[in-house]
C-alpha positions in Angstrom: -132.2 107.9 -153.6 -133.3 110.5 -151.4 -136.5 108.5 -150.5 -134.3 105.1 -149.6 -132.2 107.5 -147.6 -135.4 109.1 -145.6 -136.3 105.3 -144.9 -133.0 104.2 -143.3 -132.7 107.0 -141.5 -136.3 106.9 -139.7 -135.9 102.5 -139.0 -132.8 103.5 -137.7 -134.5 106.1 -135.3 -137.3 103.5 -134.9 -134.6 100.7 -133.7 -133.2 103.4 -131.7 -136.0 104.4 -129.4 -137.5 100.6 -129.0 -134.0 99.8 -127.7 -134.2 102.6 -124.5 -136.5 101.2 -122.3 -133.9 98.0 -121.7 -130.7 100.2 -121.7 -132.2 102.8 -119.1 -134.3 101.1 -116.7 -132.3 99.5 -114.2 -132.9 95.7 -112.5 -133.2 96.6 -108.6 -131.4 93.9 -107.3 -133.4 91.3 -104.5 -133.1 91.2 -100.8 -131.2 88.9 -99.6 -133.2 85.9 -97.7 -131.0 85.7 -94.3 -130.6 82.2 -93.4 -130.5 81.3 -89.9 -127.2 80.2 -88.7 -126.3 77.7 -86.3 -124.7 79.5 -83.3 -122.5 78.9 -80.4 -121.2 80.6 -77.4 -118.9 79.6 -74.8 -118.5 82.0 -71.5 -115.6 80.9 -69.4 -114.8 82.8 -65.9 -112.2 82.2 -62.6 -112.1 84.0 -59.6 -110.3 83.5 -56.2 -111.5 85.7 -53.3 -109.6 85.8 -50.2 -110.5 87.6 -46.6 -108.0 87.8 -44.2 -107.3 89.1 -40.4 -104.2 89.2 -38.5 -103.5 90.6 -35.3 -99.7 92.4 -33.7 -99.7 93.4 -29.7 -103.7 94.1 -30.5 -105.0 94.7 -26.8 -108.6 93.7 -27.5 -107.3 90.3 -28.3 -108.1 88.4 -31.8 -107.2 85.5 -33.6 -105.6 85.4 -37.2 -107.2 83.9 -39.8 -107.0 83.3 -43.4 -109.8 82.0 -45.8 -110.0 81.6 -49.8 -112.5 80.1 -52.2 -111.8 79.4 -55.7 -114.9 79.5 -57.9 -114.8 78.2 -61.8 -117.7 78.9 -64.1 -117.9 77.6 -68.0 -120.8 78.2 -69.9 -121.7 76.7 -73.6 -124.5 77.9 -75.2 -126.4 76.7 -78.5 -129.2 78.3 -80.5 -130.8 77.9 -83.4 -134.4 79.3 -85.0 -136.8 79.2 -82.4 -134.3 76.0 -80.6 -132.0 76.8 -77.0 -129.6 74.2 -75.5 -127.9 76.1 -72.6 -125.3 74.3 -70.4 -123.7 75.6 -67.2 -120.4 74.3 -64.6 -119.9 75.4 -61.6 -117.0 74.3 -59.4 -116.7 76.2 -55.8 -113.8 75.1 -52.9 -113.1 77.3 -50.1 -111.1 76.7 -47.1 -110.5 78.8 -43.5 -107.5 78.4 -41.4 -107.3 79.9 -37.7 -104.7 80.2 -35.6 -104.0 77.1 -33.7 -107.1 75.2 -35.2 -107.4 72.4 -38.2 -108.0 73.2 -41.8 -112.0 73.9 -42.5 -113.6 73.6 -45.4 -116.1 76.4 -46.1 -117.7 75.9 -49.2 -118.1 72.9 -52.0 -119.6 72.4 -54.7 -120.2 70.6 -58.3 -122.8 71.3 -60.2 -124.0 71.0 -63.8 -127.4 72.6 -65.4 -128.5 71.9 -69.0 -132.1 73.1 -70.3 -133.8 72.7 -73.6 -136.3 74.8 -74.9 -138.3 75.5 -78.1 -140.9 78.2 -78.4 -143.3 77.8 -81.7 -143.1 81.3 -83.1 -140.3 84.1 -82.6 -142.3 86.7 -80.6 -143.4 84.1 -78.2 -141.9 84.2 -75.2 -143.2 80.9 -73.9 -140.8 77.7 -74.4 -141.1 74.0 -73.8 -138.3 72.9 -72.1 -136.8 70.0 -70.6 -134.1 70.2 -68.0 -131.1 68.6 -65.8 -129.7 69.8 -63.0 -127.1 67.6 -61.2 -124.8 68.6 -58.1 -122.7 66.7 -55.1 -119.3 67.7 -53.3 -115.9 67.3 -53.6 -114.4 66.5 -50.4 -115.6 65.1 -46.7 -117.8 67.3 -44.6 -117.3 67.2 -40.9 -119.2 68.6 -37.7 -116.2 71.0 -36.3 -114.4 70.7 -34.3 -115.0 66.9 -35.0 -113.5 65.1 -37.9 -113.3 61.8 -37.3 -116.7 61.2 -38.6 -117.6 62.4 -42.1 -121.2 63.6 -41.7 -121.2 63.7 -45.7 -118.5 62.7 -49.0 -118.1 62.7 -52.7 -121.9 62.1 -54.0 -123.1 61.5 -50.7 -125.3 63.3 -51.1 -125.8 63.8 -54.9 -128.8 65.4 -56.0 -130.4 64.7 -60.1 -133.3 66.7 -61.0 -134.9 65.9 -64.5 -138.0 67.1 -66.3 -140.1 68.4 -68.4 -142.5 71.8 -68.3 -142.9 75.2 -69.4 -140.5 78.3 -68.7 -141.1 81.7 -69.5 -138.6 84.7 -70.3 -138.1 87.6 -72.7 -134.3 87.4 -71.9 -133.9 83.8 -70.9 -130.7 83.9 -70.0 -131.5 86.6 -67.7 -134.6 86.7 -66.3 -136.3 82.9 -66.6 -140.1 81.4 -64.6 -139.8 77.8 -65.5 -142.4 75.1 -64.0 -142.3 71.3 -64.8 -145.5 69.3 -63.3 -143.8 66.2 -63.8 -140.0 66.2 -62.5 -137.5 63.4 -61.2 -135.4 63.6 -58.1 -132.8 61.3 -57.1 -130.9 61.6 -53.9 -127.3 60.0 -54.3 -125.9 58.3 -51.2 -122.8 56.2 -52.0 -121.1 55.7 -48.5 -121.7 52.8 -46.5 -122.1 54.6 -43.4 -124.1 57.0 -44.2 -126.5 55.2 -46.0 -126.3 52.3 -43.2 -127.5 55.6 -41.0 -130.0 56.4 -43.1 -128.8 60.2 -44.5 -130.2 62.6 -46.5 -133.7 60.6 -46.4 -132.5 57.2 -47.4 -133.9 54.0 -46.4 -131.7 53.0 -43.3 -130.0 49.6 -42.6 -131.8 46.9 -40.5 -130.4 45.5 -37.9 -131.3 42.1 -35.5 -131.0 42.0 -31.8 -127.6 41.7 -31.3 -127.0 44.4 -34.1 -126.1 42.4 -36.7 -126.5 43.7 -40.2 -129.7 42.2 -41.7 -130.0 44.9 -44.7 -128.1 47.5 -45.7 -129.3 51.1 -46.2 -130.6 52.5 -49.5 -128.1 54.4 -51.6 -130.8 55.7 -54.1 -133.6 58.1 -53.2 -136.0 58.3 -56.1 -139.1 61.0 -56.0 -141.6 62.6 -58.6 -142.9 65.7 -57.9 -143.3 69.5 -59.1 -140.7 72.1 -59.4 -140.9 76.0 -59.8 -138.1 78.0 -60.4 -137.0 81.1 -60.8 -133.4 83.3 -62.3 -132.8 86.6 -62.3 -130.1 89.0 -63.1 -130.2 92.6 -63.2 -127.9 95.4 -62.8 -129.5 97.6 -59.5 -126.9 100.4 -59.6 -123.7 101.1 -61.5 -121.1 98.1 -61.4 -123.4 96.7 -58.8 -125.2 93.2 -60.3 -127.5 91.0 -58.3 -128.0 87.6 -59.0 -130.5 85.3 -57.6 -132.1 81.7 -58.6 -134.9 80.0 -56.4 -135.9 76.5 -56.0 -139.2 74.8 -54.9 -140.1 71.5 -55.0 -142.7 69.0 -53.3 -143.2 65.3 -53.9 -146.3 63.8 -55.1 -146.4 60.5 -53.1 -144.3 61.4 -50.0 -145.2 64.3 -48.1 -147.1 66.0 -50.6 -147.4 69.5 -50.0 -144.1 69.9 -47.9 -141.6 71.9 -50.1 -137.9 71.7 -50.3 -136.3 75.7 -50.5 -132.9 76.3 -52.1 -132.7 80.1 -52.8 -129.4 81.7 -53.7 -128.7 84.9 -54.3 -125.6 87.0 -54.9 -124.3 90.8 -55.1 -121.3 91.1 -57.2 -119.4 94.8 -57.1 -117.3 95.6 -59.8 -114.4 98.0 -58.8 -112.0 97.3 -62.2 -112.1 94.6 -65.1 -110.0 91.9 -63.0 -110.9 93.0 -59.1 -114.4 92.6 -58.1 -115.7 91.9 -54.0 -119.1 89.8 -53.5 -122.0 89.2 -50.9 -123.8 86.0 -50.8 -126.7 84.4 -48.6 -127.8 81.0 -49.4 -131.1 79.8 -47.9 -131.9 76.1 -47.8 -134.4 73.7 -46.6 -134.4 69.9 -46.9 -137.6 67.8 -45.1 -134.8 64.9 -45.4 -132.0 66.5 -44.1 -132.6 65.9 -40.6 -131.1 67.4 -37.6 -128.6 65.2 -35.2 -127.6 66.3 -32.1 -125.2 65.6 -29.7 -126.8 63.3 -26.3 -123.9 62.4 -25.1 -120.5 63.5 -26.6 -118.7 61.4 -24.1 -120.1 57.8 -25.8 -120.6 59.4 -29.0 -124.2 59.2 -28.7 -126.6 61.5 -31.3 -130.2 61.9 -31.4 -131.6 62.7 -34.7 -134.2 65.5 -34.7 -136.7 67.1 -37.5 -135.2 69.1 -40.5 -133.9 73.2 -39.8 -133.4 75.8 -42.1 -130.1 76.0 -43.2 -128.5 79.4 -44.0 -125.1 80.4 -45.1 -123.3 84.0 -46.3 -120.6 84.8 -47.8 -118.3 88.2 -48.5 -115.0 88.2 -50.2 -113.0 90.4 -52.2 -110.9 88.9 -55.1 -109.9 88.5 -58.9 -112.2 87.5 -61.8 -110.9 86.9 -65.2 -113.4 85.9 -67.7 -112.0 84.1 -70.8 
C-alpha cells in the first residue's frame, strides 16, 4: 500500500514538472508586416490680394487706383510604394482700375501640371517620370491704351508640354531637377486673326497680289526638343517662404540651341494664418514671341521685330485660406 502510494505520488510529480516548460514560457507574439497603403492628399488654397492708392487735396498730385488678383490653387496628390502621381491647378485673374482710364487686366492664367514618377528602390532618390504641363488665358489681352485689337485670347496662345526623362529630389515636392531628352511642345493658336498674322510662331496666312486669302495661318505649333527644370521651396527666414520653378527648353530641328526661359519665383510673408503679403518677378523669353511695334499709329501700321525679354513683378497684400 505504501509502495503503490510512493508510485502515484512520484508520476504525479513526474507529470507535474514535464508540464512547466509549456505553462511558463510565453509565445512572443510576431511583428506585424505593415502593408503599404494606397494614399491620397488633396491641398486646396484661395487668396485675393488687393493694393490700393487714393489721393484728397494731395499737392504733389496722384491718381487713384485700385488693383486685385484672385489666385486659386488645388492640389491632388497620389502615392504608393516606390509610385507618385502629383497633379497641380492654378487659376490667376487680376485687374487695375485708374482714375479716368479703362479696366486693365494685369495677370491671367490657367494652368495644369501632372507628373509621374517611379524610383526602383526606396532610398533612391532618382525617379522616372513622365510629365504634362498645359497652360493658356482666360480673357483678351490688349496693347494699352489700345483695345480694339486683341493682341492674344482664350488658347491663343496655349502651350502643352509632354514627356518623358529623369527628375531628381529627396523631397520631391519641394526641391525637384527633372530633365526629359525627348519632350513635346505644342503652341495653341485658335483665333483667326492671329493665326492669319502669324502669332506666337505660327505658320502665317498666304496671301495673292491683291491680298486675297490663298491659305490660312497655322493654328498648331508642334516641336520636339529638351527640357530642364527646376522647383524649389524653402523657408529663408521665419514666416518668410521663397518659391521658385525654372524652365529651359530648345528644339531639336528648329533653332537648335536657342532656349526658351520661363523662371518664376515668389516670396510669400506670413503675418497671421488668414493674412499674408507677396513679392513676385516673373522672367520670360519666347524666340517666337516676336516684338511688334508701332510704324505708323495713324494707319495702324506695325512692324514686327525679333523676340525681347519679357519681365513682370508683382507685390500685394491679401487673404489666404487654405482648405
Amino acid at each position: 500500500m505504501k509502495l503503490n502510494l510512493f508510485v502515484l505520488f512520484f508520476l504525479f510529480i513526474t507529470s507535474c514538472v514535464y508540464a512547466q516548460p509549456d505553462s511558463l514560457y510565453i509565445k512572443k507574439k510576431a511583428s506585424p508586416v505593415e502593408v503599404p497603403v494606397p494614399e491620397w492628399k488633396q491641398k486646396n488654397k484661395a487668396g485675393l490680394f488687393l493694393n490700393e492708392v487714393a489721393f484728397v487735396n494731395w499737392s504733389s498730385g496722384g491718381s487713384n487706383s485700385i488693383s486685385a488678383i484672385l489666385n486659386l490653387e488645388s492640389e491632388l496628390n497620389y502615392t504608393y510604394k516606390d509610385f507618385i502621381w502629383n497633379n497641380k491647378g492654378n487659376a490667376r485673374y487680376g485687374i487695375n482700375q485708374q482714375e479716368s482710364e479703362p479696366l486693365k487686366k494685369t495677370d491671367d492664367l490657367f494652368e495644369l501640371n501632372s507628373t509621374m514618377g517611379y524610383k526602383k528602390s526606396k532610398n533612391s532618390q532618382w525617379y522616372y517620370s513622365a510629365r504634362l504641363n498645359f497652360k493658356t488665358q482666360f480673357a483678351n489681352g490688349y496693347s494699352y491704351p489700345d483695345t480694339s485689337k486683341p493682341i492674344s485670347r482664350f488658347m491663343a496662345p496655349g502651350y502643352m508640354f509632354f514627356g518623358g526623362g529623369m527628375e531628381y529630389g529627396k523631397n520631391i515636392k519641394e526641391k525637384s531637377f527633372y530633365f526629359s531628352p525627348l519632350t513635346y511642345k505644342a503652341t495653341f493658336v485658335l483665333d483667326d486673326n492671329l493665326a492669319n498674322s502669324g502669332a506666337f510662331g505660327v505658320e502665317p496666312a498666304e496671301y495673292d497680289d491683291d491680298g486675297n486669302l490663298i491659305k490660312e495661318g497655322d493654328k498648331v505649333r508642334e516641336e520636339l526638343g529638351i527640357l530642364v527644370t527646376n522647383y524649389y521651396e524653402m523657408e529663408v527666414a521665419k514666416n518668410i517662404k521663397v518659391k521658385s520653378t525654372a524652365s529651359l527648353y530648345t528644339d531639336y530641328l528648329n533653332s537648335f540651341g536657342n532656349i526658351d526661359i520661363d523662371w518664376e519665383i515668389n516670396f510669400d510673408f506670413k503675418v497671421n494664418n488668414f493674412v499674408k503679403a507677396s513679392l513676385g518677378s516673373h522672367l520670360k523669353y519666347d524666340n517666337d514671341v516676336k516684338n511688334q511695334v508701332v510704324v505708323n499709329e495713324d494707319e495702324g501700321l506695325y512692324e514686327t521685330r525679333g523676340a525681347r525679354l519679357q519681365w513682370r513683378q508683382l507685390l500685394g497684400v491679401g487673404v489666404v485660406v487654405d482648405f
